[in-house]
mmCIF file of the N, C-alpha and C atoms, coordinates in Angstrom:
data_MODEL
# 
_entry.id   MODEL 
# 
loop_
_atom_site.group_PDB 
_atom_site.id 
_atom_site.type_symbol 
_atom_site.label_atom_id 
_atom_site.label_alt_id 
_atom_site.label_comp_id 
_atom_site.label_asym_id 
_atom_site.label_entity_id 
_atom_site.label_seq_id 
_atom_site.pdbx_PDB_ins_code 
_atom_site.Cartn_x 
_atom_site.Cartn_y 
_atom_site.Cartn_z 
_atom_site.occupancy 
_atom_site.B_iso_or_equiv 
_atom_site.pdbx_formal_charge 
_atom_site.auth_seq_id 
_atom_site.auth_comp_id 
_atom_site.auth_asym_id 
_atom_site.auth_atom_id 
_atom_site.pdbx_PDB_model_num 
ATOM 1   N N  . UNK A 1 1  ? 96.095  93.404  105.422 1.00 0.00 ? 1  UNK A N  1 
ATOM 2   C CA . UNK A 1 1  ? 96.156  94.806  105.080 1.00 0.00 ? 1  UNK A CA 1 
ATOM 3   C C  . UNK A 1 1  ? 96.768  95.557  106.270 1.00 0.00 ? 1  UNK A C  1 
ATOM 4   N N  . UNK A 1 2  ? 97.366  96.384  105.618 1.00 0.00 ? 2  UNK A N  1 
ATOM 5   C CA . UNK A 1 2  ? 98.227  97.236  107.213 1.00 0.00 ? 2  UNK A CA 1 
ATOM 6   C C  . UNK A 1 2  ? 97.629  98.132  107.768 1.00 0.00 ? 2  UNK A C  1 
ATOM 7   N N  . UNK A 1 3  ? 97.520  98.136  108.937 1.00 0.00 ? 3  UNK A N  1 
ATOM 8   C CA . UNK A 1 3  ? 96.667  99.150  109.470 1.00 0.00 ? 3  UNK A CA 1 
ATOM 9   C C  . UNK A 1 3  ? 97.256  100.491 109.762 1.00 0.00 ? 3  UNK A C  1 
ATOM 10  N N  . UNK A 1 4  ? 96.293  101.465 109.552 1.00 0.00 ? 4  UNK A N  1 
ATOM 11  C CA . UNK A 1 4  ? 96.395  103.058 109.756 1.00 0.00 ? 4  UNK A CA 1 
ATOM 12  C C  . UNK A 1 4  ? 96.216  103.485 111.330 1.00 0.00 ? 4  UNK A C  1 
ATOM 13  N N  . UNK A 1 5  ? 97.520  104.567 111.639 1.00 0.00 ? 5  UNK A N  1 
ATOM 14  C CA . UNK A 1 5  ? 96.580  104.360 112.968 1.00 0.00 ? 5  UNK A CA 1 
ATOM 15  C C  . UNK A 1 5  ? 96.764  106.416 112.948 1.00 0.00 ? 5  UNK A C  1 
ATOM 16  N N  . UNK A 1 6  ? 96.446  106.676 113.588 1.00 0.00 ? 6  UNK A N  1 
ATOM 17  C CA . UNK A 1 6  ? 95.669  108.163 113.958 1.00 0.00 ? 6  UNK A CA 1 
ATOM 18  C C  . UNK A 1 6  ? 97.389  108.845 114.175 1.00 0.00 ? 6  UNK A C  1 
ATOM 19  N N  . UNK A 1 7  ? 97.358  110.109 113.533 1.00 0.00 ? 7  UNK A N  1 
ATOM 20  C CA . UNK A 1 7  ? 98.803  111.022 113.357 1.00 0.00 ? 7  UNK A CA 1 
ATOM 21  C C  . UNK A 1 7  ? 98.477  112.062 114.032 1.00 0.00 ? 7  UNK A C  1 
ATOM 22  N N  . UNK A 1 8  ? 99.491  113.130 114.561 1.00 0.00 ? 8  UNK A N  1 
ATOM 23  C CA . UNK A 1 8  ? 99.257  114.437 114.427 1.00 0.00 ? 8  UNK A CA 1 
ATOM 24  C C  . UNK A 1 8  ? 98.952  115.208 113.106 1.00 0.00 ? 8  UNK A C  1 
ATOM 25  N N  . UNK A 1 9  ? 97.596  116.326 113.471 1.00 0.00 ? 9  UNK A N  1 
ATOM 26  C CA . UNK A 1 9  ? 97.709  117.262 112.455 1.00 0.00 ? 9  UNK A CA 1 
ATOM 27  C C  . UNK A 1 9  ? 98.720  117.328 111.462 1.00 0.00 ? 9  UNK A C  1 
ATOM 28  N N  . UNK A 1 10 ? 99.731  118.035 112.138 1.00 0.00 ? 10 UNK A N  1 
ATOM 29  C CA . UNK A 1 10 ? 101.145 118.411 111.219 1.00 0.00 ? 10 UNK A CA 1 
ATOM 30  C C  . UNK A 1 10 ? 101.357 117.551 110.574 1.00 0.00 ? 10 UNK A C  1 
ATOM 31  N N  . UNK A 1 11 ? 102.117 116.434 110.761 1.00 0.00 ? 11 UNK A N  1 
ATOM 32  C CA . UNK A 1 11 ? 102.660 115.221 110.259 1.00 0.00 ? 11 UNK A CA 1 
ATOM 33  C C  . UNK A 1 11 ? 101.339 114.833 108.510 1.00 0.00 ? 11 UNK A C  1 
ATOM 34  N N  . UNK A 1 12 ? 100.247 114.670 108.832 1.00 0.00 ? 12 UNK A N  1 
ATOM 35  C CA . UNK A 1 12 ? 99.263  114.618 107.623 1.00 0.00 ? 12 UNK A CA 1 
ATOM 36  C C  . UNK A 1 12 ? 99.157  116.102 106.734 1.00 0.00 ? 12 UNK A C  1 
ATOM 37  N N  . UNK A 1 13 ? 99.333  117.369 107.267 1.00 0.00 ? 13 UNK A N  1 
ATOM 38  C CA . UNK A 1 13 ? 99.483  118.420 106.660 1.00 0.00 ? 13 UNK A CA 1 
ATOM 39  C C  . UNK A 1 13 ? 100.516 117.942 105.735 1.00 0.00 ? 13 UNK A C  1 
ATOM 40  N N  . UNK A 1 14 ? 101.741 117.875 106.189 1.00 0.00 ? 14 UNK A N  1 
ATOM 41  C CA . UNK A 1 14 ? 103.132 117.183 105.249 1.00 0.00 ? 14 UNK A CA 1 
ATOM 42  C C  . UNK A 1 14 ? 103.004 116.467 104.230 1.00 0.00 ? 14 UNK A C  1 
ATOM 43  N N  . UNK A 1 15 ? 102.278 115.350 105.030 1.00 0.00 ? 15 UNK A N  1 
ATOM 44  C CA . UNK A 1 15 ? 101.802 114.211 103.616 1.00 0.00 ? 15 UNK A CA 1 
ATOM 45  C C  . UNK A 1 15 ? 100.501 115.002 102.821 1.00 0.00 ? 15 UNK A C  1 
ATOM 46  N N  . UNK A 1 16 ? 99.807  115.988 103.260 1.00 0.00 ? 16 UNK A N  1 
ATOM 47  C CA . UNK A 1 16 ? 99.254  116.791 101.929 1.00 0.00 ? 16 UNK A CA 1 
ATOM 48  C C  . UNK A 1 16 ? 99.838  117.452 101.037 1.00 0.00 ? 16 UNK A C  1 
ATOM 49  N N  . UNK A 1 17 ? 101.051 118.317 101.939 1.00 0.00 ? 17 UNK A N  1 
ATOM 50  C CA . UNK A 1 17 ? 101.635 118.982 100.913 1.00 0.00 ? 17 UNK A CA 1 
ATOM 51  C C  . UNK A 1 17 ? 102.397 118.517 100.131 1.00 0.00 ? 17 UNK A C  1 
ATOM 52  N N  . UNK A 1 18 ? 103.076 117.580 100.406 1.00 0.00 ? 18 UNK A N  1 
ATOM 53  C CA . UNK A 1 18 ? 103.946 116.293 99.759  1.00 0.00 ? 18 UNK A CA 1 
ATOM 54  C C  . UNK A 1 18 ? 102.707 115.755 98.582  1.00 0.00 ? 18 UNK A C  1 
ATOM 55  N N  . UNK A 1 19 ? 102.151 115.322 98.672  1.00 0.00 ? 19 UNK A N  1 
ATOM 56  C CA . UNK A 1 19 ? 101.333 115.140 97.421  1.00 0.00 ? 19 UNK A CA 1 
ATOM 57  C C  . UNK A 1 19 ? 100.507 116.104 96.452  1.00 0.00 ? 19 UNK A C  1 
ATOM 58  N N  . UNK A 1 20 ? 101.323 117.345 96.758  1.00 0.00 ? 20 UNK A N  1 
ATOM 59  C CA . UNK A 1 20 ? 100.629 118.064 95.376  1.00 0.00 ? 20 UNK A CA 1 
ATOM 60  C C  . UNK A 1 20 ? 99.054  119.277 95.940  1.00 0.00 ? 20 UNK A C  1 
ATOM 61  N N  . UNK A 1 21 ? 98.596  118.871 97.383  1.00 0.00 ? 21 UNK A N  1 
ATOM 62  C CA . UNK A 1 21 ? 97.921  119.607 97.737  1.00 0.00 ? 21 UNK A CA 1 
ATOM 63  C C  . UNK A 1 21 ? 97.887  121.041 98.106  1.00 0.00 ? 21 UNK A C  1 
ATOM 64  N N  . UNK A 1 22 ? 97.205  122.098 98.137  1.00 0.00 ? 22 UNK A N  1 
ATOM 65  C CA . UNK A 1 22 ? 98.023  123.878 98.383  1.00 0.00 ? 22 UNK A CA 1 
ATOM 66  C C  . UNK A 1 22 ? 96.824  124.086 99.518  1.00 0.00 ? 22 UNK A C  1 
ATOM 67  N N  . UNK A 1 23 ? 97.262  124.975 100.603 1.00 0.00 ? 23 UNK A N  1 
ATOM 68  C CA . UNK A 1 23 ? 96.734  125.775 101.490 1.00 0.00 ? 23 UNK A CA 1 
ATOM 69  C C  . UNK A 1 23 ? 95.787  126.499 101.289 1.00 0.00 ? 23 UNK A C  1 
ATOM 70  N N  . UNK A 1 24 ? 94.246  126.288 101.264 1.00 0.00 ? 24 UNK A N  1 
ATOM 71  C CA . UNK A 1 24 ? 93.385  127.322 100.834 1.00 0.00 ? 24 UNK A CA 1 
ATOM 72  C C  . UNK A 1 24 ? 92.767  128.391 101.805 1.00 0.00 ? 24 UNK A C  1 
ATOM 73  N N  . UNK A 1 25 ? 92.467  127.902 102.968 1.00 0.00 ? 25 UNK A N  1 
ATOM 74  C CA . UNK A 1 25 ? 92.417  128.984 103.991 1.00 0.00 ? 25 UNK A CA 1 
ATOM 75  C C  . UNK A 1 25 ? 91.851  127.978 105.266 1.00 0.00 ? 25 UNK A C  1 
ATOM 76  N N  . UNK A 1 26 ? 91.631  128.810 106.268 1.00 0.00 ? 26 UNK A N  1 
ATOM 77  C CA . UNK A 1 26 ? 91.244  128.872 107.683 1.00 0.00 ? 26 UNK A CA 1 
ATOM 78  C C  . UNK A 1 26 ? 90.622  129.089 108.164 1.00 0.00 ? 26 UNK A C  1 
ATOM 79  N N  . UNK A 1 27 ? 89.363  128.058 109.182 1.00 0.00 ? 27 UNK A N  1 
ATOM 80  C CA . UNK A 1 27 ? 88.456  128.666 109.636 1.00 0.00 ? 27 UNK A CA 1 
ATOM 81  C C  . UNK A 1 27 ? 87.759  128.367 111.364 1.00 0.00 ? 27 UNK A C  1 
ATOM 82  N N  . UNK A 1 28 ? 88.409  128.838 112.368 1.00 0.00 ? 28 UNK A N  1 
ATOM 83  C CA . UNK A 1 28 ? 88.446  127.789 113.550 1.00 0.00 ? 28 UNK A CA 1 
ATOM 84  C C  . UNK A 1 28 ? 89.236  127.240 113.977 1.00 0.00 ? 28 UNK A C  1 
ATOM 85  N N  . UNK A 1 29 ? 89.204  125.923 114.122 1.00 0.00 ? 29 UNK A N  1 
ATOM 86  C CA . UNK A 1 29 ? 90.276  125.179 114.067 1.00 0.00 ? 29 UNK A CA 1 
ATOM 87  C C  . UNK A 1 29 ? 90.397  124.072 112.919 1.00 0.00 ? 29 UNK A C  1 
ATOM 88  N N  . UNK A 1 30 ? 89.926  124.519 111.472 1.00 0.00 ? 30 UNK A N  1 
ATOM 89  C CA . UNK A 1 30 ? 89.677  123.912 110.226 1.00 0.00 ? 30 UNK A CA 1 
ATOM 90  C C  . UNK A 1 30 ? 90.400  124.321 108.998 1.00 0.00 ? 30 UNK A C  1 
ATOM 91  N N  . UNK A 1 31 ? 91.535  123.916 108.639 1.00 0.00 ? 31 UNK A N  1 
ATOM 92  C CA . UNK A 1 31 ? 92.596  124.151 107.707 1.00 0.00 ? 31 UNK A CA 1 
ATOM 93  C C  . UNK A 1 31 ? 91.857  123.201 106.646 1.00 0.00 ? 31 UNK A C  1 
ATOM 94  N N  . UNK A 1 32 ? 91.565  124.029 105.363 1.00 0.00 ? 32 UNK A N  1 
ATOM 95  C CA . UNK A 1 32 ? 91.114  123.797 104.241 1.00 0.00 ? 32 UNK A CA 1 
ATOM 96  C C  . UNK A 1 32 ? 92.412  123.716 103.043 1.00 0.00 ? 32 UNK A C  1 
ATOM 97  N N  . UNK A 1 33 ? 92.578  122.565 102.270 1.00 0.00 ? 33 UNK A N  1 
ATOM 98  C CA . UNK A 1 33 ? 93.742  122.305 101.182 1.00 0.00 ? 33 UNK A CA 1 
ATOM 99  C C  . UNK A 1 33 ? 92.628  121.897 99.964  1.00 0.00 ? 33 UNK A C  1 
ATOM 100 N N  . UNK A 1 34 ? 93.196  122.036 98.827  1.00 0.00 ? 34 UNK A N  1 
ATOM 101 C CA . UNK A 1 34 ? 92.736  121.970 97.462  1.00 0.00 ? 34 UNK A CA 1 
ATOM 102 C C  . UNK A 1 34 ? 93.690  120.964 96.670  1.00 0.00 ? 34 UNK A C  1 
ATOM 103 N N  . UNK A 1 35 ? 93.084  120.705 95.880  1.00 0.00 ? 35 UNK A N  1 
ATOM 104 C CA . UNK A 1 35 ? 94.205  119.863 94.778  1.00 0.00 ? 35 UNK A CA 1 
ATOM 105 C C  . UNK A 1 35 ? 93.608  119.812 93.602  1.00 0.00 ? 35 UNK A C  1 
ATOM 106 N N  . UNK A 1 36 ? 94.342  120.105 92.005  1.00 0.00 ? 36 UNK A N  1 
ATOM 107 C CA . UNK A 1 36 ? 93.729  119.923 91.171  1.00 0.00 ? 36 UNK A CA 1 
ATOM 108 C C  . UNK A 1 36 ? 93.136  118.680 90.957  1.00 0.00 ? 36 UNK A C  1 
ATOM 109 N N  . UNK A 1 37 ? 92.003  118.189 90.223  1.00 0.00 ? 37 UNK A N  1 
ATOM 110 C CA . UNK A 1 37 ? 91.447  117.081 89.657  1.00 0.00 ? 37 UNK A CA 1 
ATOM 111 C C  . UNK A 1 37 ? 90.487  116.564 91.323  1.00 0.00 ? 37 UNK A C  1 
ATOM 112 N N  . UNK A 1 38 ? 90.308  116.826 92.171  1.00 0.00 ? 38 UNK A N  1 
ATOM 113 C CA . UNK A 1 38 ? 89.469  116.561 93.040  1.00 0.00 ? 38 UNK A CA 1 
ATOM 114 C C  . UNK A 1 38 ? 88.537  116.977 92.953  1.00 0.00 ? 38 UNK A C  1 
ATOM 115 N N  . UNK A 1 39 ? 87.214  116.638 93.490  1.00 0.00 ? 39 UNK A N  1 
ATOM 116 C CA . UNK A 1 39 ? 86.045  116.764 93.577  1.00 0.00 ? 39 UNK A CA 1 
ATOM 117 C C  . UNK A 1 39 ? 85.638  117.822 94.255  1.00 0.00 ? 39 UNK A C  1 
ATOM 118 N N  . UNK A 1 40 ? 85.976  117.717 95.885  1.00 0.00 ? 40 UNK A N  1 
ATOM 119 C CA . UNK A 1 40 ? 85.878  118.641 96.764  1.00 0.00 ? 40 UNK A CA 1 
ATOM 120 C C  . UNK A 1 40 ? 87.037  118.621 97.896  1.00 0.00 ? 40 UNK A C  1 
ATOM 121 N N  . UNK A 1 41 ? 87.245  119.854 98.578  1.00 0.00 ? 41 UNK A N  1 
ATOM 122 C CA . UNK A 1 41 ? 88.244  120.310 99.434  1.00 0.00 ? 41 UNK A CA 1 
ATOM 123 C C  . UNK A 1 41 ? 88.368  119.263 100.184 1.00 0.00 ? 41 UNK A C  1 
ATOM 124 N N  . UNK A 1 42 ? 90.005  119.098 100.791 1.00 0.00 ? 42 UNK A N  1 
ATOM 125 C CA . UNK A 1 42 ? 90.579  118.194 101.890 1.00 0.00 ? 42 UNK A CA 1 
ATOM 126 C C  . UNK A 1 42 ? 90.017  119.013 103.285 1.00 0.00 ? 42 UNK A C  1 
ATOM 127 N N  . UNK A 1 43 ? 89.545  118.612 104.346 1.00 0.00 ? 43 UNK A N  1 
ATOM 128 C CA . UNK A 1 43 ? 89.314  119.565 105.189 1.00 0.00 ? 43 UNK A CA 1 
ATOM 129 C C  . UNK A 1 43 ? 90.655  118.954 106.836 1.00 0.00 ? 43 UNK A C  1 
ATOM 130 N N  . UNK A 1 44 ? 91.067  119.786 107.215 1.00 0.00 ? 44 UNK A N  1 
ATOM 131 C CA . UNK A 1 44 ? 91.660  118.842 108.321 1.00 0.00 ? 44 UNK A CA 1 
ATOM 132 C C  . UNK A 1 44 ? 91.455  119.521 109.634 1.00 0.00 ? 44 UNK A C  1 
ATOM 133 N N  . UNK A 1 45 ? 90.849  119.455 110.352 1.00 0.00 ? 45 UNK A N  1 
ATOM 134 C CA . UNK A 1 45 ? 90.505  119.264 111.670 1.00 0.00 ? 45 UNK A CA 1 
ATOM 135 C C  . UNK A 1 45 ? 92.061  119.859 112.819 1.00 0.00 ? 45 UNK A C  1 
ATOM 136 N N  . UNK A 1 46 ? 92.297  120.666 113.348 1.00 0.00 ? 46 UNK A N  1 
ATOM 137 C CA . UNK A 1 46 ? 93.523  121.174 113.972 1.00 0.00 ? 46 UNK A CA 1 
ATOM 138 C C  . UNK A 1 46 ? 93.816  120.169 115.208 1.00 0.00 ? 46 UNK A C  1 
ATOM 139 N N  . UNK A 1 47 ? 93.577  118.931 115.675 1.00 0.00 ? 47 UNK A N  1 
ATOM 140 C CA . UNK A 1 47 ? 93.353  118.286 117.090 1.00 0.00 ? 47 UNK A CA 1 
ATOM 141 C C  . UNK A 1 47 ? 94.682  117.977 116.794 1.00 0.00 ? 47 UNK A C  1 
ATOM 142 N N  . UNK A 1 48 ? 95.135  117.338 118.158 1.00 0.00 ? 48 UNK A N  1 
ATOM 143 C CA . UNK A 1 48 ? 96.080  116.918 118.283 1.00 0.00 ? 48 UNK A CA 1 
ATOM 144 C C  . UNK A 1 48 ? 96.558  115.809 117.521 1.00 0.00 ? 48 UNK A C  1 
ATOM 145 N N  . UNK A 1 49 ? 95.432  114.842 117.806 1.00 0.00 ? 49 UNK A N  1 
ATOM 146 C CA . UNK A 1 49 ? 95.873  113.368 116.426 1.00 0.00 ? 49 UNK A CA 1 
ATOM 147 C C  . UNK A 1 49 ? 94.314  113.417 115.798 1.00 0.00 ? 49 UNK A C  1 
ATOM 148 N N  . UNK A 1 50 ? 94.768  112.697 114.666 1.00 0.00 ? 50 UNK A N  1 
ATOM 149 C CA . UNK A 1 50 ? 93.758  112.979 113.622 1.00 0.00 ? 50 UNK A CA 1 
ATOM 150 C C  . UNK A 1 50 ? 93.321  111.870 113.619 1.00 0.00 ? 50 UNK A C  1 
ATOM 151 N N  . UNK A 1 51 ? 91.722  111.546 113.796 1.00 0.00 ? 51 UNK A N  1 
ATOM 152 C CA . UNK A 1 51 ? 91.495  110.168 114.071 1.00 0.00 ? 51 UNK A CA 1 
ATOM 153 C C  . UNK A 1 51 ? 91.145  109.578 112.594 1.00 0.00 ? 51 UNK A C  1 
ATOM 154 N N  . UNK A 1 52 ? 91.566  107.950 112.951 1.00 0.00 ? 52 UNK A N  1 
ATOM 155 C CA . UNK A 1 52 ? 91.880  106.993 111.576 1.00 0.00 ? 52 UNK A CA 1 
ATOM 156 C C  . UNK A 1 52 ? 90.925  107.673 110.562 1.00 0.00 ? 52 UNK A C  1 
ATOM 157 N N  . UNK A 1 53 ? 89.447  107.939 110.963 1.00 0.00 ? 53 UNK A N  1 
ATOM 158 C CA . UNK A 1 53 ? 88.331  108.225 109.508 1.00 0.00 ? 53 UNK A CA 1 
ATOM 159 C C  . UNK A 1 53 ? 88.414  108.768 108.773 1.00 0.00 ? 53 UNK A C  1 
ATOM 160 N N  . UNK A 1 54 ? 89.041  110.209 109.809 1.00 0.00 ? 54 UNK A N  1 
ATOM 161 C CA . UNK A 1 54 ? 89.198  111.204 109.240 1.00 0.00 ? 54 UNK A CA 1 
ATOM 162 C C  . UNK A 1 54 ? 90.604  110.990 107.820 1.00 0.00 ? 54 UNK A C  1 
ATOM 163 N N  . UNK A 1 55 ? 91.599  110.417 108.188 1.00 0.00 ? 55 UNK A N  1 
ATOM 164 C CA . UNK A 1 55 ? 92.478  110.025 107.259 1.00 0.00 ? 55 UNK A CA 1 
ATOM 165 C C  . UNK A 1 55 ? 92.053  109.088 106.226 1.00 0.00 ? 55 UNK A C  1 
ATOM 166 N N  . UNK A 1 56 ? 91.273  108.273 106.135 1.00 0.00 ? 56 UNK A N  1 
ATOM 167 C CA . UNK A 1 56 ? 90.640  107.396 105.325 1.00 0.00 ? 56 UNK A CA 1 
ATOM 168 C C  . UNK A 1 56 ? 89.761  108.151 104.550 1.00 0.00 ? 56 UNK A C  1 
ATOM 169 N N  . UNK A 1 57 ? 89.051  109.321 105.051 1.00 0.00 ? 57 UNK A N  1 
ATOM 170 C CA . UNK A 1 57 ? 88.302  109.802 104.268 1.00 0.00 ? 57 UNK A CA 1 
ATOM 171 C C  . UNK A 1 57 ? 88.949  110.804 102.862 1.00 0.00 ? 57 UNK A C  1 
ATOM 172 N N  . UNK A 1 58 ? 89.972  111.444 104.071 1.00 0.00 ? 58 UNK A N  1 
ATOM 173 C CA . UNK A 1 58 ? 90.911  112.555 103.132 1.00 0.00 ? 58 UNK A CA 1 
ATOM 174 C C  . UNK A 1 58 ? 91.768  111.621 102.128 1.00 0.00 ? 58 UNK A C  1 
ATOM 175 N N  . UNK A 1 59 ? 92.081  110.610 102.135 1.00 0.00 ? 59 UNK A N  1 
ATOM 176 C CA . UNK A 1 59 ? 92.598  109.448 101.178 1.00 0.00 ? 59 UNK A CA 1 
ATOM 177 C C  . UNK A 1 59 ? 91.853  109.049 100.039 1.00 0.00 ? 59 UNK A C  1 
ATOM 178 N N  . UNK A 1 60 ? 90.510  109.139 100.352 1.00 0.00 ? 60 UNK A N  1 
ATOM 179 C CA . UNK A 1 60 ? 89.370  108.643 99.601  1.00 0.00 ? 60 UNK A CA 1 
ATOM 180 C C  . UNK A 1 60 ? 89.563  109.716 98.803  1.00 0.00 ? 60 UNK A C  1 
ATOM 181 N N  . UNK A 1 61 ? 89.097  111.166 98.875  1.00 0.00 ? 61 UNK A N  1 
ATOM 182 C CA . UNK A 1 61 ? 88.888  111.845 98.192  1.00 0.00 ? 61 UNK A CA 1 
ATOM 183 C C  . UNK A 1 61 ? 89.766  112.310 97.626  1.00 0.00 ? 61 UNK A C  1 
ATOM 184 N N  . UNK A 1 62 ? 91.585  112.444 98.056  1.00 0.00 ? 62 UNK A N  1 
ATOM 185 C CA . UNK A 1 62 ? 92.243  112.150 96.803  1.00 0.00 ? 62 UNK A CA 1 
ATOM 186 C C  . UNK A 1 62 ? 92.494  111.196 96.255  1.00 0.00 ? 62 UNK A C  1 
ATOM 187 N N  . UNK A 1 63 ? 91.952  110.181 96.103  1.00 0.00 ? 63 UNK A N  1 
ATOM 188 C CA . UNK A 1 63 ? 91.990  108.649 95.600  1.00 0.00 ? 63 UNK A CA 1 
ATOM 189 C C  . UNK A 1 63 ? 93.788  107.926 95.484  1.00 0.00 ? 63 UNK A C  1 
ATOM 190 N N  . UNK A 1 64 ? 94.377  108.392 96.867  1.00 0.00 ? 64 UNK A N  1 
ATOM 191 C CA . UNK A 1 64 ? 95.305  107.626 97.465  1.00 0.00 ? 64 UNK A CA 1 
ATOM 192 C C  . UNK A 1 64 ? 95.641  106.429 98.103  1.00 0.00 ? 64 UNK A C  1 
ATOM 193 N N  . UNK A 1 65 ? 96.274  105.110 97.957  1.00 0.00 ? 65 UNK A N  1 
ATOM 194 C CA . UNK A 1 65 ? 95.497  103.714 98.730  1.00 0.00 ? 65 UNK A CA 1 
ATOM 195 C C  . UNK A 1 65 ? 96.031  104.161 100.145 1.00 0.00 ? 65 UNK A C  1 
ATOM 196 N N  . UNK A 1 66 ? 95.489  103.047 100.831 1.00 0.00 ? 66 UNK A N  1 
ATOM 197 C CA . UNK A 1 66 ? 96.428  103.034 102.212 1.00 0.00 ? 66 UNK A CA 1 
ATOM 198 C C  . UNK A 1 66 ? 97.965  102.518 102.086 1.00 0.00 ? 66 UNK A C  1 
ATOM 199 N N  . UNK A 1 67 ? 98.344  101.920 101.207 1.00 0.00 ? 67 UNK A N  1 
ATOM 200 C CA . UNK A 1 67 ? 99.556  101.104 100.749 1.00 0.00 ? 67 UNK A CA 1 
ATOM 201 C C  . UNK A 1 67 ? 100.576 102.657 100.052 1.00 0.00 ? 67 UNK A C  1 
ATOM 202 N N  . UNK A 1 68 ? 99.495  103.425 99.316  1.00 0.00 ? 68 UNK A N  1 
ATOM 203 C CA . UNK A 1 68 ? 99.952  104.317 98.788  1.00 0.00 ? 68 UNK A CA 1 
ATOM 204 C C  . UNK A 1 68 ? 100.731 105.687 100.137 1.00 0.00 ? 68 UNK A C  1 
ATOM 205 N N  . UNK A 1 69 ? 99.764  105.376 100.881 1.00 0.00 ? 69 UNK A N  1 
ATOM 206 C CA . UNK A 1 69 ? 100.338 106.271 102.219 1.00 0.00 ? 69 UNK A CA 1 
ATOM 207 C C  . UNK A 1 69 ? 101.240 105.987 103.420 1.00 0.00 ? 69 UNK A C  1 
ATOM 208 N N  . UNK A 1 70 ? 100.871 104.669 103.247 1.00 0.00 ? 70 UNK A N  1 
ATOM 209 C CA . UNK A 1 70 ? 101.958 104.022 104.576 1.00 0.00 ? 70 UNK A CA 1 
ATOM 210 C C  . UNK A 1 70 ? 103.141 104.122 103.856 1.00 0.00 ? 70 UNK A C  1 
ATOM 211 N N  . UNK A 1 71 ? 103.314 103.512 102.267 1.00 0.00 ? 71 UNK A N  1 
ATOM 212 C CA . UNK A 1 71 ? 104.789 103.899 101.880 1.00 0.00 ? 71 UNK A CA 1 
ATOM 213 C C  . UNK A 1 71 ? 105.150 105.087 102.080 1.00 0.00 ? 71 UNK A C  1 
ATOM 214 N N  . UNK A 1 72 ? 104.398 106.319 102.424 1.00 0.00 ? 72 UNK A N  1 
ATOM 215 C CA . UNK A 1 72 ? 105.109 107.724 102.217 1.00 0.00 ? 72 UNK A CA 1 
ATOM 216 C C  . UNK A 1 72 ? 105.642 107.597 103.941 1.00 0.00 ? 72 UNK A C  1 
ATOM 217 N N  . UNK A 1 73 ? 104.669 107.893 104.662 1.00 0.00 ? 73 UNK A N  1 
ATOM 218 C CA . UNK A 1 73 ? 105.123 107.375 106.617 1.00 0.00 ? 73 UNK A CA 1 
ATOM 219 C C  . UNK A 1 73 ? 106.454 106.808 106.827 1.00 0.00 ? 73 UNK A C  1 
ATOM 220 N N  . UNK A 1 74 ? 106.915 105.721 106.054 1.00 0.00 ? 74 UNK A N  1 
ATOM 221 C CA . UNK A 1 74 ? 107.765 105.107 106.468 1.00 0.00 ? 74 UNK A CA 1 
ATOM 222 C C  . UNK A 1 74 ? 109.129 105.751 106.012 1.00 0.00 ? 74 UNK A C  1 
ATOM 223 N N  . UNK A 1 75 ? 109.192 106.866 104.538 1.00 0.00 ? 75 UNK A N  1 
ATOM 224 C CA . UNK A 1 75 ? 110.128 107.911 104.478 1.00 0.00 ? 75 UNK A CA 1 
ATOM 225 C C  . UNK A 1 75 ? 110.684 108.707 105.557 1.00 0.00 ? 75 UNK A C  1 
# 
């Protein structure tokens, strides 16, 4: 299995908005995105790199694989 490794903020913002996700607001350093048919909000964390969990988790909850995301990275 290929491994994920930790991005900048921005760069995963992209791959949210690239998949259909919208900007819901701001709070801190906590950028909140929505997507229809999800459960609950993407939350993303403003740090410099976004560590692996945190991407695994936001994957989970739009029920994206890792196969499904590394193909987008490599665009």
């Amino acid at each position: 299995m290929p491994r994920i490794n930790s991005v900048h903020w921005k760069e995963f913002e992209r791959f949210l908005l690239a998949v259909g996700c919208t900007f819901k607001r701001e709070k801190g350093d906590h950028r909140v995105y929505w997507k229809e048919g999800v459960k609950r909000p993407i939350v993303l964390p403003r740090d410099t790199a976004l560590p692996v969990f945190i991407i695994l988790n936001n994957l989970k909850v739009l029920g994206i694989t890792r196969e499904e995301y590394l193909a987008y990275l490599k665009k």
